[in-house]
LOKELUM-935576 format. One record per residue: residue number from 1; residue in one letter; x negated, z, y of N, C-alpha, C in turn. Coordinates in steps of 0.2 Angstrom, whole numbers, plus 2048, in hexadecimal, padded with zeros to 3 digits. Each point is the difference from the previous one (the first is absolute). Layout:
# LOKELUM-935576
<r num="NUM" residuo="A" n_c1="X" n_c3="Z" n_c2="Y" ca_c1="X" ca_c3="Z" ca_c2="Y" c_c1="X" c_c3="Z" c_c2="Y"/>
...
END
This chain:
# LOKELUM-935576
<r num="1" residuo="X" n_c1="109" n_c3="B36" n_c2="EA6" ca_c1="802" ca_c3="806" ca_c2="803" c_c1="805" c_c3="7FE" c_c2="806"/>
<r num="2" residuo="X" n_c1="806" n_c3="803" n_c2="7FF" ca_c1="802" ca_c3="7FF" ca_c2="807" c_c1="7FD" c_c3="802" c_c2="807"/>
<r num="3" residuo="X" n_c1="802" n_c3="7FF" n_c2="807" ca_c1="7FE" ca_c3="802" ca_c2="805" c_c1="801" c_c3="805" c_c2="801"/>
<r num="4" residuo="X" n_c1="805" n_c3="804" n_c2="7FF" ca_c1="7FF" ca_c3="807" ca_c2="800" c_c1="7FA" c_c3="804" c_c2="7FC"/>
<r num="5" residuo="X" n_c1="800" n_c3="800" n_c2="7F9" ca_c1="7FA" ca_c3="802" ca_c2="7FE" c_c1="7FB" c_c3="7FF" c_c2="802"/>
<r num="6" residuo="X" n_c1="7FF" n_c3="7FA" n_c2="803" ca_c1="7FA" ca_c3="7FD" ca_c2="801" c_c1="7FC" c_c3="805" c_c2="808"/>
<r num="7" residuo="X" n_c1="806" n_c3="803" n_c2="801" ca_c1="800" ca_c3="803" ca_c2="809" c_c1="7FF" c_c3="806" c_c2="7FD"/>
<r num="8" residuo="X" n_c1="805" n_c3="804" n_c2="7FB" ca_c1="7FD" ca_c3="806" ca_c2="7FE" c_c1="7FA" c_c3="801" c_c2="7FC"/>
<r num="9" residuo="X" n_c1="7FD" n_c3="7FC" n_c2="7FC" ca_c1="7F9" ca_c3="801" ca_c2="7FD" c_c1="7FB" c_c3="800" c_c2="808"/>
<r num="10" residuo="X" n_c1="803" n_c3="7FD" n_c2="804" ca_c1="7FA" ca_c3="801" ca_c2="804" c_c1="7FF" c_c3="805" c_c2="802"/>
<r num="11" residuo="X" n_c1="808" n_c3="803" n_c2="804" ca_c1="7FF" ca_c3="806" ca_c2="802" c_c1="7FD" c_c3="808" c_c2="7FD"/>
<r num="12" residuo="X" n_c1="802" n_c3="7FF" n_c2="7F8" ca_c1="7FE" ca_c3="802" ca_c2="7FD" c_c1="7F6" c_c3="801" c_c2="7FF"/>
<r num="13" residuo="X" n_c1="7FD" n_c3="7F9" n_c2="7FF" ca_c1="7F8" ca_c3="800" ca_c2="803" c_c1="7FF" c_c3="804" c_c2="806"/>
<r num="14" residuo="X" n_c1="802" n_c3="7FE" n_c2="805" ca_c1="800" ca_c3="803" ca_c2="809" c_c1="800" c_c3="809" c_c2="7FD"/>
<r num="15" residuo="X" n_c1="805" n_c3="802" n_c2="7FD" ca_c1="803" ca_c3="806" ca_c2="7FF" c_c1="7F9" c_c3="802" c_c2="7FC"/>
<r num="16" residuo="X" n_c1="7FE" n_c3="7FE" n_c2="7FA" ca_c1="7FA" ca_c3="802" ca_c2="7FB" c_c1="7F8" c_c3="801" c_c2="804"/>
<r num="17" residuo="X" n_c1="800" n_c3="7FA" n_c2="806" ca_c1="7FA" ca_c3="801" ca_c2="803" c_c1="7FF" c_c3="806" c_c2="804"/>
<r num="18" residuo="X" n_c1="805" n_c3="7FF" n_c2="802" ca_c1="800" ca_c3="807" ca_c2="806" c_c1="7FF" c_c3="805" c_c2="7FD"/>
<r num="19" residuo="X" n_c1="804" n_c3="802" n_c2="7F8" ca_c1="800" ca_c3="807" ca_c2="7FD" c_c1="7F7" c_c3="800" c_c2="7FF"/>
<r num="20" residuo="X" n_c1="7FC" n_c3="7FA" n_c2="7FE" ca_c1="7F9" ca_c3="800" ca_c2="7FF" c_c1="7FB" c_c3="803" c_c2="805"/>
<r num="21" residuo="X" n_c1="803" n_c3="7FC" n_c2="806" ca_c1="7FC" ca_c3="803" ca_c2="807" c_c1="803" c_c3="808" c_c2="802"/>
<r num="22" residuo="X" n_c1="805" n_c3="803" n_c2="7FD" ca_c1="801" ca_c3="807" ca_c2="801" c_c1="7FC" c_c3="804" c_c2="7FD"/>
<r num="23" residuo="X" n_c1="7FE" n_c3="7FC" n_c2="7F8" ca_c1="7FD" ca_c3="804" ca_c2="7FB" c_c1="7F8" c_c3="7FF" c_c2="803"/>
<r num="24" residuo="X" n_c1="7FE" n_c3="7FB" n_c2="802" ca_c1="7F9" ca_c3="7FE" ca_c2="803" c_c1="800" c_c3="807" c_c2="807"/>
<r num="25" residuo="X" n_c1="805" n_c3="801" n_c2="806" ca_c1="800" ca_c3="803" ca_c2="806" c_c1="7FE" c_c3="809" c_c2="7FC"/>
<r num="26" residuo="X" n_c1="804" n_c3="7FF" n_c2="7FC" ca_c1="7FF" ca_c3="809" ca_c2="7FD" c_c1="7FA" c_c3="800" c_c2="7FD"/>
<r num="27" residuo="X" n_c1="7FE" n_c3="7FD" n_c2="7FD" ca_c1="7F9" ca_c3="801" ca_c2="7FD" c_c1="7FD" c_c3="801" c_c2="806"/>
<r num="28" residuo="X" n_c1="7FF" n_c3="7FC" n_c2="805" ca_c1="7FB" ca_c3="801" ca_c2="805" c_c1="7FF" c_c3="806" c_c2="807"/>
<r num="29" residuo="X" n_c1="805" n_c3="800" n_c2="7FF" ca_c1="802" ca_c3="808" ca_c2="803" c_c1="800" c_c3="805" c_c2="7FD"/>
<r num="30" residuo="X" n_c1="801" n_c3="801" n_c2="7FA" ca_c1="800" ca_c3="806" ca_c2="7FA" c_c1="7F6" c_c3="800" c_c2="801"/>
<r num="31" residuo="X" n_c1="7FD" n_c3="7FA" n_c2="802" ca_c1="7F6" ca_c3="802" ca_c2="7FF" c_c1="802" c_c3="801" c_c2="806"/>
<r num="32" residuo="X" n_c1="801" n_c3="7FE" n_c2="807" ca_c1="7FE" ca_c3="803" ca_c2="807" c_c1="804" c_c3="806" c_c2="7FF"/>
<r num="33" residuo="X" n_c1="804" n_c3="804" n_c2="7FD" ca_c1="801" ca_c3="807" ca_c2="801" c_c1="7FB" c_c3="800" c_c2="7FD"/>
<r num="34" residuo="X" n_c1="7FB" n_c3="801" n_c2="7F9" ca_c1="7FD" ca_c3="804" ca_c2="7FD" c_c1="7F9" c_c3="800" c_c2="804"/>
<r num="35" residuo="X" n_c1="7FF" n_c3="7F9" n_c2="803" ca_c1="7FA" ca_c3="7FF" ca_c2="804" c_c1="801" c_c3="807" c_c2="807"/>
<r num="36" residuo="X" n_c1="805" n_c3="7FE" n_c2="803" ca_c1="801" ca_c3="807" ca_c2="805" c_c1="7FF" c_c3="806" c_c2="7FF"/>
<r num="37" residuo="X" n_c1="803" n_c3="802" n_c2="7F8" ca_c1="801" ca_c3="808" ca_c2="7FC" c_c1="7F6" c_c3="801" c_c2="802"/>
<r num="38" residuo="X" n_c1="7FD" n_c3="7FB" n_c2="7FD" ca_c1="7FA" ca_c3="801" ca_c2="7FF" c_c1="7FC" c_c3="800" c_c2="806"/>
<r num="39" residuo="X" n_c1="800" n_c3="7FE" n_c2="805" ca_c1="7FF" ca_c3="802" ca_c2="807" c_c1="802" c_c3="804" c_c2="802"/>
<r num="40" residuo="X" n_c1="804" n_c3="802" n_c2="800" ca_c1="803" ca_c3="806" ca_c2="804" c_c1="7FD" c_c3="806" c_c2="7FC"/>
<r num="41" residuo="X" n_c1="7FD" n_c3="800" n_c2="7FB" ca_c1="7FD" ca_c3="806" ca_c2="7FA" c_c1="7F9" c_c3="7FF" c_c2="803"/>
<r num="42" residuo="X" n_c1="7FE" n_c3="7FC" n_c2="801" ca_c1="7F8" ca_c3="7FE" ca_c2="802" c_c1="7FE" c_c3="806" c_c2="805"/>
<r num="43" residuo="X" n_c1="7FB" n_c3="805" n_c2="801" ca_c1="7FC" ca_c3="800" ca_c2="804" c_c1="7F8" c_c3="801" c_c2="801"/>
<r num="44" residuo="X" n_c1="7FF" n_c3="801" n_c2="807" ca_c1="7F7" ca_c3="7FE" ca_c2="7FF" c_c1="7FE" c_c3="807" c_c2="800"/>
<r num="45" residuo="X" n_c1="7FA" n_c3="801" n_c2="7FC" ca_c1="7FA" ca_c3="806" ca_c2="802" c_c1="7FF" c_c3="801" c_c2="806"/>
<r num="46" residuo="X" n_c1="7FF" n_c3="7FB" n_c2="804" ca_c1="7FD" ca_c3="801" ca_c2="808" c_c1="808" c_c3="7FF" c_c2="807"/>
<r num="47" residuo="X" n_c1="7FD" n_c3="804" n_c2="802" ca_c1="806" ca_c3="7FD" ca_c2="806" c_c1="7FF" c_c3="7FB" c_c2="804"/>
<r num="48" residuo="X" n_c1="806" n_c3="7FD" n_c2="802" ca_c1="7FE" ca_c3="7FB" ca_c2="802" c_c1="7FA" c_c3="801" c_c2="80A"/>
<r num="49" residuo="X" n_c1="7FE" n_c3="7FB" n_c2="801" ca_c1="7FB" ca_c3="801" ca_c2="806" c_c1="805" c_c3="7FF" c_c2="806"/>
<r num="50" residuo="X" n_c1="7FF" n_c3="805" n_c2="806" ca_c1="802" ca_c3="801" ca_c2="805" c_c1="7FD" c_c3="7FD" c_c2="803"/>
<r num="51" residuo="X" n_c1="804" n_c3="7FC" n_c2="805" ca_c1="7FE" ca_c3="7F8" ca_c2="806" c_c1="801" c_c3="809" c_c2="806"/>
<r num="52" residuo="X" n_c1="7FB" n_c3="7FF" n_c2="804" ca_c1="801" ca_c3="803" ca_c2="808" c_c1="805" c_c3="7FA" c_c2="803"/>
<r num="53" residuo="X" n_c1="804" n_c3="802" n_c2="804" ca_c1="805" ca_c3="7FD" ca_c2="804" c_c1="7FD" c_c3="7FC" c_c2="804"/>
<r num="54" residuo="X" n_c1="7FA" n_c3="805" n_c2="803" ca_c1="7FE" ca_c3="7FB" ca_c2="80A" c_c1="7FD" c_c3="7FB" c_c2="7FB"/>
<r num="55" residuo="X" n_c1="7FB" n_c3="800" n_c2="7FB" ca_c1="7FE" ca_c3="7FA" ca_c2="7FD" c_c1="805" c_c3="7FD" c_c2="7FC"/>
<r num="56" residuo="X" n_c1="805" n_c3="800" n_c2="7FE" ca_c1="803" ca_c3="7F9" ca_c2="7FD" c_c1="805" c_c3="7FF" c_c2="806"/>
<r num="57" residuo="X" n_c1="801" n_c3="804" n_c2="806" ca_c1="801" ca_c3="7FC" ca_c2="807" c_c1="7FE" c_c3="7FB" c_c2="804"/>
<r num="58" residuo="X" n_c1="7F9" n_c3="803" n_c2="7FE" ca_c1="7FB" ca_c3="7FB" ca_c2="804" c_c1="7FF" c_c3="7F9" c_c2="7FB"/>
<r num="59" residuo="X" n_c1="800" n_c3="7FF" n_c2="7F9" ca_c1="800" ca_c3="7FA" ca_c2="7FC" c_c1="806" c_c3="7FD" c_c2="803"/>
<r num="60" residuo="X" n_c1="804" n_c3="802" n_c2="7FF" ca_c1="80A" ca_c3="7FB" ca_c2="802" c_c1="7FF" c_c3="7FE" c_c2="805"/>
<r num="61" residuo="X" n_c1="7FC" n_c3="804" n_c2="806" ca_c1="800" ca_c3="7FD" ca_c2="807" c_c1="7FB" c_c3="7FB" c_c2="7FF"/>
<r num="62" residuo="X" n_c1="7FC" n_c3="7FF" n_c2="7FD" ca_c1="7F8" ca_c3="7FC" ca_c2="801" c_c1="805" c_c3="7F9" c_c2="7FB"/>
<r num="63" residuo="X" n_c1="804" n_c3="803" n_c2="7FB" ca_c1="803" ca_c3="7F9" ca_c2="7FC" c_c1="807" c_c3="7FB" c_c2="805"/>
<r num="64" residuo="X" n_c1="805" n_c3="807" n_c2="804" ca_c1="804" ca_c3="7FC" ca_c2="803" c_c1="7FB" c_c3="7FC" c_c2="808"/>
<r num="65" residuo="X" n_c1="7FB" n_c3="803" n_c2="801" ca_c1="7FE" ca_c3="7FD" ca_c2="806" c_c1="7FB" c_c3="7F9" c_c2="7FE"/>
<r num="66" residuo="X" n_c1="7FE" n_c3="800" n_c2="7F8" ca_c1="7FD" ca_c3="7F7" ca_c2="7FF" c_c1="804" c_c3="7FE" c_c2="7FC"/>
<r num="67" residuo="X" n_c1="807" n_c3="802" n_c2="7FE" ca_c1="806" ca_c3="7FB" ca_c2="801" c_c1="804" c_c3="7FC" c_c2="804"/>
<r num="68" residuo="X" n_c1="7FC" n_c3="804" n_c2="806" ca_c1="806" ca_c3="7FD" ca_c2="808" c_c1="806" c_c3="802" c_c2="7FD"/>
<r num="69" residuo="X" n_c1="7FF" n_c3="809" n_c2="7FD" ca_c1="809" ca_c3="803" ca_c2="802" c_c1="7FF" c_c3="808" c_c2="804"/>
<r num="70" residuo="X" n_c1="7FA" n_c3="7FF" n_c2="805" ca_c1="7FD" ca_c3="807" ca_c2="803" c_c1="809" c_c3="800" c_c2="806"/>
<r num="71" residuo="X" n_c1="802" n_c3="7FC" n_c2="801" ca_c1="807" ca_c3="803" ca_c2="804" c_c1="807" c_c3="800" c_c2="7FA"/>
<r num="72" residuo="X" n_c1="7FD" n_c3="801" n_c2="7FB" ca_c1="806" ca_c3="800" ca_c2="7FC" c_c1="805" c_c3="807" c_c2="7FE"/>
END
């Protein structure tokens, strides 16, 4: 083979993987749409639980104060 073919058959390879990993990128994104379609469709019987405010204020203050970030 001359050196030019030898330069185009590569580029050619380079050119065929890439079309591979496009065809691989869209499989896997065509499931994360379908996986989202299905979450987004999902809901619960029960509603979710209401956190009171002063109490998950008083937990973040008690965790930023035994982190040493109570002046953060």
């Amino acid at each position: 083979m001359s050196k030019y073919d030898v330069e185009v058959e590569g580029r050619l390879k380079k050119l065929e993987q890439k079309a591979n990993d496009i065809g691989v990128i869209e499989a896997m994104v065509s499931a994360l749409e379908t996986k989202v379609a299905a979450l987004e469709s999902h809901s619960h019987d029960t509603p979710a639980a209401s956190t009171n405010n002063e109490e998950l204020s008083k937990k973040i203050d008690y965790l930023f104060k035994h982190l040493g970030l109570a002046n953060w």
